[in-house]
Backbone bond lengths (Angstrom), bond angles and torsions (degrees), N, CA, C in turn:
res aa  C-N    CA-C-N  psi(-1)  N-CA   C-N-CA  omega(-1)  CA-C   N-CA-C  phi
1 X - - - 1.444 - - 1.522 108.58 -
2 X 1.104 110.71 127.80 1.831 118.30 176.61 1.533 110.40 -96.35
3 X 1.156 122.96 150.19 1.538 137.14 158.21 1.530 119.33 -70.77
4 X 1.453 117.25 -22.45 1.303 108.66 -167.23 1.763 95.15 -77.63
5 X 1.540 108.03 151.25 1.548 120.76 174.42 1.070 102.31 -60.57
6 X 1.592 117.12 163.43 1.270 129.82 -169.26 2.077 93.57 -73.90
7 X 1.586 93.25 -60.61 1.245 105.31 179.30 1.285 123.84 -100.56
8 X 1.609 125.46 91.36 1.010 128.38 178.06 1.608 128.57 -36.94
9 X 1.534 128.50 133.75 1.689 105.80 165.74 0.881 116.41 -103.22
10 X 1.124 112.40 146.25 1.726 132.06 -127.75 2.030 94.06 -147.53
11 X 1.662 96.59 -10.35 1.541 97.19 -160.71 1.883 87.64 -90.66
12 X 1.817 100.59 136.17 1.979 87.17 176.84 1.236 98.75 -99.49
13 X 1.401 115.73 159.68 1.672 143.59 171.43 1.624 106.01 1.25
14 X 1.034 117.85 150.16 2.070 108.34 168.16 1.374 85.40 -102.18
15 X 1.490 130.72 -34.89 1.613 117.13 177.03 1.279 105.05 -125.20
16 X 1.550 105.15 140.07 1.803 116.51 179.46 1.864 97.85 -67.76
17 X 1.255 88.16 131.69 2.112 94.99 -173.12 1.659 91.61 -79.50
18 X 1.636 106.82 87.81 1.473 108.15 -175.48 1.907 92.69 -152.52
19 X 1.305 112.41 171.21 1.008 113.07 164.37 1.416 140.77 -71.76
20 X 1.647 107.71 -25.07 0.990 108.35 170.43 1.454 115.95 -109.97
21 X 1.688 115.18 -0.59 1.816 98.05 151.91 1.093 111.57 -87.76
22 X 1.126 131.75 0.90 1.641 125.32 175.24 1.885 94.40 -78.97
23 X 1.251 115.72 -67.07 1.528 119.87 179.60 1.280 123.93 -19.16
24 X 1.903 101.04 -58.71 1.556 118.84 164.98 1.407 133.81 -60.06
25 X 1.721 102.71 -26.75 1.674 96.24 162.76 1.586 118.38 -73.64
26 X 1.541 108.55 -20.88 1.585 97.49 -172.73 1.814 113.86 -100.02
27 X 1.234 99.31 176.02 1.372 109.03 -167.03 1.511 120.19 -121.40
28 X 1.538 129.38 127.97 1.581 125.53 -175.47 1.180 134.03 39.77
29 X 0.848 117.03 -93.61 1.695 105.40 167.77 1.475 136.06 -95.90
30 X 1.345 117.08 3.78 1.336 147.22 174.38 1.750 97.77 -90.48
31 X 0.995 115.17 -38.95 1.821 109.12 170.40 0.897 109.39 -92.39
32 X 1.793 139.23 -12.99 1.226 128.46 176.07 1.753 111.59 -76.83
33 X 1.343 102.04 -41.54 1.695 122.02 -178.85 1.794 107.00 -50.38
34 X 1.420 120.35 -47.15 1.351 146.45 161.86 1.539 113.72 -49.66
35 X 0.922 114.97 -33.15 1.463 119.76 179.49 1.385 113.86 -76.29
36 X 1.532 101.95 -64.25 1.479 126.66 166.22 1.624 109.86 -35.03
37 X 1.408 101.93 -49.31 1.848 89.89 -161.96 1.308 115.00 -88.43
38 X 2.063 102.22 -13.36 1.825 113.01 -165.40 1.799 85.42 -82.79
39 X 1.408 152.78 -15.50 1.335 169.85 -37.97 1.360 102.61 161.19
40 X 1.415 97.30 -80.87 1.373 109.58 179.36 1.778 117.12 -82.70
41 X 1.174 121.89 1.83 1.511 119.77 -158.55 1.895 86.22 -97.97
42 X 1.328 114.75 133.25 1.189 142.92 169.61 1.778 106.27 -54.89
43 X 1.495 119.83 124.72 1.490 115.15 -146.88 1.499 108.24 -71.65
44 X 1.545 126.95 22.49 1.404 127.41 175.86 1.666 87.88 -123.79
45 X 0.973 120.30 1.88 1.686 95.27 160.63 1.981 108.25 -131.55
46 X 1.075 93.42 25.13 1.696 98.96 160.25 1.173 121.75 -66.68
47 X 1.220 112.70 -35.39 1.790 120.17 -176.98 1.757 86.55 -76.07
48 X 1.154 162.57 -56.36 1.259 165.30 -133.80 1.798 83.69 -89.12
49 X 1.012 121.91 -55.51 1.710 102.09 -163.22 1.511 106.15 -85.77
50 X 1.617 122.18 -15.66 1.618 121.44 141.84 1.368 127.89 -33.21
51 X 1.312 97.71 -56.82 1.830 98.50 -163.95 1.953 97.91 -89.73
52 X 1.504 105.98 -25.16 1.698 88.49 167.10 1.499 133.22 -74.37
């Protein structure tokens, strides 16, 4: 029995897990709110308002 998936994913990211492809997927005030909190978030919880 193997571990590898039957069907590998093969498909990459729709957004680069970065600040500014996250920025670029969102829109007006939903990227402004994102800015604000990636901004204000203390630099050990920056990665926390990334991945939310």
């Amino acid at each position: 029995m193997s571990a590898q998936p039957i069907h590998p994913h093969t498909e990459p990211d729709r957004v680069p897990r970065n600040a500014e492809g996250i920025a670029a997927a969102l829109e007006g005030e939903r990227r402004m709110e994102f800015y604000r909190e990636l901004l204000a978030a203390a630099a050990e919880k920056a990665e926390a308002v990334l991945r939310r």
